[in-house]
C-alpha positions as CSV (number, residue, x, y, z in Angstrom):
1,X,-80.8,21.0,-76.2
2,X,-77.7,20.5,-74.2
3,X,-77.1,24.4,-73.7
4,X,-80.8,24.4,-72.4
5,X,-80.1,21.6,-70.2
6,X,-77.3,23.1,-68.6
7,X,-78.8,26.5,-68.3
8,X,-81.5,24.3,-65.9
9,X,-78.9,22.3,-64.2
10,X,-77.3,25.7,-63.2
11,X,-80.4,27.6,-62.3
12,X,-80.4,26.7,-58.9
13,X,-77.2,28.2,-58.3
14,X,-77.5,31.5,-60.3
15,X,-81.1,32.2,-58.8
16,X,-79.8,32.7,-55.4
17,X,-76.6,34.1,-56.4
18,X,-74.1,31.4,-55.5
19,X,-71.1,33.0,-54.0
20,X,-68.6,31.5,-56.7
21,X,-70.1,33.1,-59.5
22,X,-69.2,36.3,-57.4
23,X,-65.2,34.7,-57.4
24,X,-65.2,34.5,-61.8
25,X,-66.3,37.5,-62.0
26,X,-62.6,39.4,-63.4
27,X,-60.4,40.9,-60.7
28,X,-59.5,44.3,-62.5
29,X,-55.6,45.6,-61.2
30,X,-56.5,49.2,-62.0
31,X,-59.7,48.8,-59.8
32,X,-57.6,47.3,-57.2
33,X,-54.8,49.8,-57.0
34,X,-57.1,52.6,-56.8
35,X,-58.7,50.8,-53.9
36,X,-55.2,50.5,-52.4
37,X,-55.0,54.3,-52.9
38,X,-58.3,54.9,-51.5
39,X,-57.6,52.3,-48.9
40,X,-54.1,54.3,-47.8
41,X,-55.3,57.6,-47.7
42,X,-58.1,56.6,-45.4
43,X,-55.6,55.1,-42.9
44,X,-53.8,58.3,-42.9
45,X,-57.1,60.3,-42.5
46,X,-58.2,58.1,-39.5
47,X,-54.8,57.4,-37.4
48,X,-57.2,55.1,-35.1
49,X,-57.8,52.8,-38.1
50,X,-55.4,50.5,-39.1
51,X,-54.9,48.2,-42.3
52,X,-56.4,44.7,-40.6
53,X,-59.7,46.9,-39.5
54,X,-60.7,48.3,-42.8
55,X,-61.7,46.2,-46.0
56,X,-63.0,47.8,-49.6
57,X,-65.0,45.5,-51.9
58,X,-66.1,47.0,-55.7
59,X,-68.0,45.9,-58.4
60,X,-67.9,47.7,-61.5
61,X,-71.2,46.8,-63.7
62,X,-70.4,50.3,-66.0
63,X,-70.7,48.0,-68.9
64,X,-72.6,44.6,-68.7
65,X,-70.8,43.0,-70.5
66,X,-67.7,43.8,-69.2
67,X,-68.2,43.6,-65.3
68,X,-65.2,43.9,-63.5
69,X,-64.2,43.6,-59.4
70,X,-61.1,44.2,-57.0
71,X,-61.2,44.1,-53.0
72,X,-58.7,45.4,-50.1
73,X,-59.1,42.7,-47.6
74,X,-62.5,41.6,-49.2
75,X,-62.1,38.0,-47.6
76,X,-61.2,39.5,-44.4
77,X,-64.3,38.5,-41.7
78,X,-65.5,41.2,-39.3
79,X,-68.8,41.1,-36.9
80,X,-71.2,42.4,-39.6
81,X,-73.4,44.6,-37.3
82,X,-76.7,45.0,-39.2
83,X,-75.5,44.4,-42.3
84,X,-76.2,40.3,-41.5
85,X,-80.2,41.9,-42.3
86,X,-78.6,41.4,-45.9
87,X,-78.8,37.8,-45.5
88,X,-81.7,37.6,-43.6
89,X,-83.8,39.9,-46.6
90,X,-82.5,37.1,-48.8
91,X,-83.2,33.6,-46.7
92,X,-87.1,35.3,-46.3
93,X,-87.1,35.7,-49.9
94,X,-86.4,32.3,-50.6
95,X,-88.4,30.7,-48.1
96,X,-91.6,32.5,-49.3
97,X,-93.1,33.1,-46.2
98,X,-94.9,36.5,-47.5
99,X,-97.4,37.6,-45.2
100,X,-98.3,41.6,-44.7
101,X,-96.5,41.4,-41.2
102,X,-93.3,39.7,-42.4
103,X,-93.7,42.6,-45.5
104,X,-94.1,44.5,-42.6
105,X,-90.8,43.3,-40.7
106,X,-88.6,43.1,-43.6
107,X,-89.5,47.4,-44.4
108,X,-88.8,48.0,-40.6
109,X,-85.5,45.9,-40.7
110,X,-84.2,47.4,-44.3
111,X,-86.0,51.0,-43.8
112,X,-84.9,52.0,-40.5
113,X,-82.6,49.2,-39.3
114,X,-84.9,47.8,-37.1
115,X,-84.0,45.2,-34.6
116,X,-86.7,44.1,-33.3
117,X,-87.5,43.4,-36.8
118,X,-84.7,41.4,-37.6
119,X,-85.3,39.0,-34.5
120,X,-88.3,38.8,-35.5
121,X,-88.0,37.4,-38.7
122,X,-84.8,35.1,-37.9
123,X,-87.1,33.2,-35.5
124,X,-89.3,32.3,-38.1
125,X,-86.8,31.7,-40.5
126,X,-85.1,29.1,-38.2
127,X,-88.3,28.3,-35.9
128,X,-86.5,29.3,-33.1
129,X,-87.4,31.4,-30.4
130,X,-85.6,34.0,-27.4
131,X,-86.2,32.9,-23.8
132,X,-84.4,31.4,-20.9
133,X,-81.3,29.3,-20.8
134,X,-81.3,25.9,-21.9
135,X,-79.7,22.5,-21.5
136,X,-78.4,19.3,-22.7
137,X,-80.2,17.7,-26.0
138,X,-82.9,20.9,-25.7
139,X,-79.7,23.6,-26.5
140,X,-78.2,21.4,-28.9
141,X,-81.4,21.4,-31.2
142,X,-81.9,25.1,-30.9
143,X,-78.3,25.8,-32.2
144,X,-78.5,23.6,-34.7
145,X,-81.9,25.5,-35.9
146,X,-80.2,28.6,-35.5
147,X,-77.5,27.1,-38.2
148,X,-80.0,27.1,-40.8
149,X,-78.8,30.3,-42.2
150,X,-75.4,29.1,-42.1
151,X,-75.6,25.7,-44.1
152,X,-78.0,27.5,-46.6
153,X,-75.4,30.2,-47.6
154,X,-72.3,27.8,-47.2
155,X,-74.5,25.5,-49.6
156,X,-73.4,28.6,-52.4
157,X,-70.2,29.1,-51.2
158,X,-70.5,31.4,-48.3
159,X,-68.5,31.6,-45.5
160,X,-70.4,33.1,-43.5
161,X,-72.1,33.0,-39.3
162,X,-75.8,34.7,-39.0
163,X,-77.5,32.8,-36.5
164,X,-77.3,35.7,-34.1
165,X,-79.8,38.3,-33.3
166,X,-79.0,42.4,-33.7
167,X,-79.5,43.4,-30.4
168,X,-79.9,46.9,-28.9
169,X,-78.7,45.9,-25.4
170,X,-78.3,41.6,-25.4
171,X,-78.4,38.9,-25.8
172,X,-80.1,37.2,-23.2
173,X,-80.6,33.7,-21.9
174,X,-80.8,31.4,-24.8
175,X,-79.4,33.5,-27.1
176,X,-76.0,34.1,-24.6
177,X,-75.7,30.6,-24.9
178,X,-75.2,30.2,-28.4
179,X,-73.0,33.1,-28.9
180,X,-70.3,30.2,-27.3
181,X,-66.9,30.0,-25.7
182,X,-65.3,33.0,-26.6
183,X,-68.0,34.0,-29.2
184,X,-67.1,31.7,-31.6
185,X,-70.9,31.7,-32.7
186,X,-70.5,35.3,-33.1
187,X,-72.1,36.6,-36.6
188,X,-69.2,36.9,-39.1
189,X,-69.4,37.9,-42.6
190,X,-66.8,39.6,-45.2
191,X,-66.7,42.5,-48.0
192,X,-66.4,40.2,-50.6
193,X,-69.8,38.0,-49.0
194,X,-71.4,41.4,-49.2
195,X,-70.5,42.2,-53.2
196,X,-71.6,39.0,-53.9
197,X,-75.2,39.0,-52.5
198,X,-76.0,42.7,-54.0
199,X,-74.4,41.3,-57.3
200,X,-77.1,39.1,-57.7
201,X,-79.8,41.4,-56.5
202,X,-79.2,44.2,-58.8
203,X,-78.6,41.9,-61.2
204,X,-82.3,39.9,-60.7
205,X,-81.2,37.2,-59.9
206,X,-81.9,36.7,-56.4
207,X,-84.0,34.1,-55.7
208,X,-86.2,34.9,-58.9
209,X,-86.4,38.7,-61.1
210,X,-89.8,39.6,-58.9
211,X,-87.8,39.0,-55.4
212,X,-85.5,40.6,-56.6
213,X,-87.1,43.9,-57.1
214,X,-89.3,43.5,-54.0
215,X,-85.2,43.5,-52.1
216,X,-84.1,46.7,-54.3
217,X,-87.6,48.7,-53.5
218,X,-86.7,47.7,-49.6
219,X,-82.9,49.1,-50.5
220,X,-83.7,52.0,-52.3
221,X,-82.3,55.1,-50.5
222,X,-84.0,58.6,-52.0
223,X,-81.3,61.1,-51.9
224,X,-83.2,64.6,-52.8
225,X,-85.4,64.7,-50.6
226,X,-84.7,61.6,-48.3
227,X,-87.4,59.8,-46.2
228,X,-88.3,61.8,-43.1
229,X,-87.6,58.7,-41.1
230,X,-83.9,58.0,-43.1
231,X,-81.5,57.1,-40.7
232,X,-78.8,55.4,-43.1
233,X,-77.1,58.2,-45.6
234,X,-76.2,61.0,-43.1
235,X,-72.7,60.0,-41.4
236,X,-72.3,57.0,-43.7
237,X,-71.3,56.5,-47.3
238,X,-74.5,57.8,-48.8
239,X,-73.3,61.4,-47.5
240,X,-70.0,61.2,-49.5
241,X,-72.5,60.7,-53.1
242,X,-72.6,63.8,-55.5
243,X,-75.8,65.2,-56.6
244,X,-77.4,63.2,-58.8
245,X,-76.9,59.9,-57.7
246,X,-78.8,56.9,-56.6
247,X,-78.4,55.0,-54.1
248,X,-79.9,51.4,-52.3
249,X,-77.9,50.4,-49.6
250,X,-78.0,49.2,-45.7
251,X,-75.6,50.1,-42.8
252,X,-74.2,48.6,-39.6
253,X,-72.7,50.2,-37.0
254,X,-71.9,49.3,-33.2
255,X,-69.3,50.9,-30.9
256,X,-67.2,48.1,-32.2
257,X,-67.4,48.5,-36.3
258,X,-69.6,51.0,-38.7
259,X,-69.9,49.6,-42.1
260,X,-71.9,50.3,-45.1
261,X,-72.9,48.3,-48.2
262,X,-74.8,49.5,-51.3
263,X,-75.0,49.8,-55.1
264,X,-75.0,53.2,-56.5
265,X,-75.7,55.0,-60.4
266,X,-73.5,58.3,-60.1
267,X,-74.4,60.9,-62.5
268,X,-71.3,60.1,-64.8
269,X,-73.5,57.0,-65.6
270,X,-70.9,54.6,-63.5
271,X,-73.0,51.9,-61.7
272,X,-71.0,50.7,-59.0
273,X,-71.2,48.0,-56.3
274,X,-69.2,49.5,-53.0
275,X,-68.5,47.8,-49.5
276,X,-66.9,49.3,-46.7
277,X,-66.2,47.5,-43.5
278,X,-64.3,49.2,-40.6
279,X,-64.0,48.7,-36.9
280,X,-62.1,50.6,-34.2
281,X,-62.5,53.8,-34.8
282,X,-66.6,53.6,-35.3
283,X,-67.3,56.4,-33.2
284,X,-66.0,58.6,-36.2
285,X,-68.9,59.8,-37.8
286,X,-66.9,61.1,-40.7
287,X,-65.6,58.1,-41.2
288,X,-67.5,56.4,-44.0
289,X,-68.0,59.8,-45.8
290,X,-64.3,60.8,-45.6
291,X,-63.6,56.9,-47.1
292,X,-66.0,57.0,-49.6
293,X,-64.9,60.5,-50.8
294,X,-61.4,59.1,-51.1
295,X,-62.9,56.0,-52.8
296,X,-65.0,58.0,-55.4
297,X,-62.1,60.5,-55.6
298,X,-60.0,57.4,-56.7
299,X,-62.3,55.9,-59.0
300,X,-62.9,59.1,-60.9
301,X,-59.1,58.9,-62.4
C-alpha cells in the first residue's frame, strides 16, 4: 500500500517528465570523455566555433535498465531557435486543447518548422494575442500570460524562457515589448532542458503513454525515402546517420545558432538521445553533420 501510494504521490511529476528525474539519471565518464573528444575535434573542424558556443547533451537508453547520460556544456543557455516548438508540443499536450486545427498546427510546427504555426498555438496556450504596443497595467498582464510557459516548466525544474514567438522577420509591436531591456525576455533553453523533455517522450511518459506517441508520430523523421516536403535531415544531424537508422527529431536554426535535437535507433541496435546546440558559425551547413559524424565516430569506440 505505501509503494502504491507513493507511485501516485509521484505521478504528477513523472507524467510530464519533471526535469530532476532527467538530473538522477547516472552521469557515465566514458560517455562524457567521448563527448569531450567529439566536442574538440569539432572545434578544430570549425575554427569559427569556439568552446562557449557549442554544447553536446547524450542519453544512452541501449539498455533500459541501465540508462546512462554525460553533457559538454549541457547547462549552458543559448536562444533555442525553433527548438522552443519542443516545449510548446508538450504545454499543448497537457492542456488538452485537441481540435483538428490545433492537430493541424502542431504537424505544421513539428513537420516543416512552421512559424506561423507555432504563434499560433502559443497564443492559445497563453491566451495572448500579437498586435500593437501596449501600456501600463494592459503590458504588464500580457507578459505575465506570456509567462505561463515559463512557471509551468520551472514548476519541474526547468530553467527555461519560451514566451517568445519564432518569427520569420519580427517581432512587432507587442511582442517587441516583451522581448525587454536588452532581451532579457529572450527565449532561452539548454542541452540538458532538451535531453530531458525527449527522455520522457520516448520513454511515454509525457503527459500520459497516448500523448506521448501522438509527440513521437509528429517527430518521426523517415530516412529512406524522406517526406517530399522534409526540410529538417539534410544539412543537419539527420545527414550525419548511417543507413539503417531511425530517427525523430526537430531543428533550429537562425543566422545566430543552428541546433538539432532528436532520439535515434542506429542499426548497431544503440538507442541514443543526442543534442547539439551551436551558434556563430550557423551559416555552416556542414556543421551539424561534420559534429555528429565526429559524435557517432566517438561513440562507436
Amino acid at each position: 500500500m505505501l509503494r502504491i501510494a507513493l507511485l501516485l504521490l509521484l505521478a504528477p511529476l513523472i507524467a510530464r517528465g519533471d526535469y530532476r528525474e532527467f538530473r538522477a539519471v547516472p552521469v557515465d565518464p566514458a560517455l562524457g570523455a567521448a563527448l569531450t573528444r567529439a566536442a574538440e575535434a569539432s572545434l578544430k573542424d570549425y575554427p569559427k566555433l569556439t568552446a562557449d558556443n557549442l554544447a553536446l547533451s547524450v542519453i544512452d537508453l541501449t539498455k533500459p535498465d541501465a540508462i546512462v547520460r554525460a553533457d559538454y556544456h549541457g547547462d549552458a543557455s543559448f536562444y533555442p531557435a525553433s527548438l522552443v516548438k519542443l516545449f510548446f508540443m508538450v504545454e499543448t499536450y497537457h492542456q488538452g486543447k485537441l481540435t483538428p486545427e490545433i492537430e493541424r498546427a502542431l504537424r505544421e510546427m513539428i513537420h516543416v518548422s512552421d512559424n506561423d504555426a507555432a504563434a499560433f498555438l502559443l497564443d492559445i496556450l497563453t491566451d495572448t494575442a500579437s498586435g500593437s504596443e501596449l501600456e501600463g497595467k494592459a503590458l504588464e498582464e500580457f507578459i505575465e500570460r506570456r509567462r505561463k510557459l515559463n512557471r509551468s516548466f520551472a514548476s519541474l525544474g526547468y530553467d527555461i524562457g519560451a514566451m517568445i514567438k519564432p518569427w520569420s522577420f519580427g517581432p512587432f509591436g507587442r511582442d517587441m515589448q516583451i522581448m525587454g531591456e536588452n532581451k532579457i525576455n529572450r527565449n532561452r533553453a539548454s542541452a540538458n532542458s532538451f535531453a530531458s523533455l525527449l527522455l520522457w517522450i520516448v520513454r511515454r511518459h509525457a503527459i500520459s503513454p497516448q500523448a506521448s506517441d501522438a509527440m513521437m508520430s509528429l517527430l518521426e523523421r523517415p530516412l529512406d525515402p524522406p517526406r517530399p516536403d522534409e526540410n529538417q535531415v539534410k544539412e543537419f544531424f539527420g545527414e550525419s546517420l548511417p543507413p539503417g537508422s531511425k530517427l525523430w527529431s526537430k531543428e533550429g536554426d537562425t543566422s545566430e545558432v543552428r541546433h538539432d535535437a532528436g532520439y535515434v535507433e542506429l542499426p548497431n541496435g544503440r538507442k541514443l538521445i543526442i543534442v547539439i546546440l551551436t551558434r556563430g558559425a550557423a551559416d555552416d551547413k556542414t556543421l551539424l553533420p561534420g559534429i555528429g559524424k565526429r559524435l557517432l565516430a566517438e561513440l562507436a569506440k
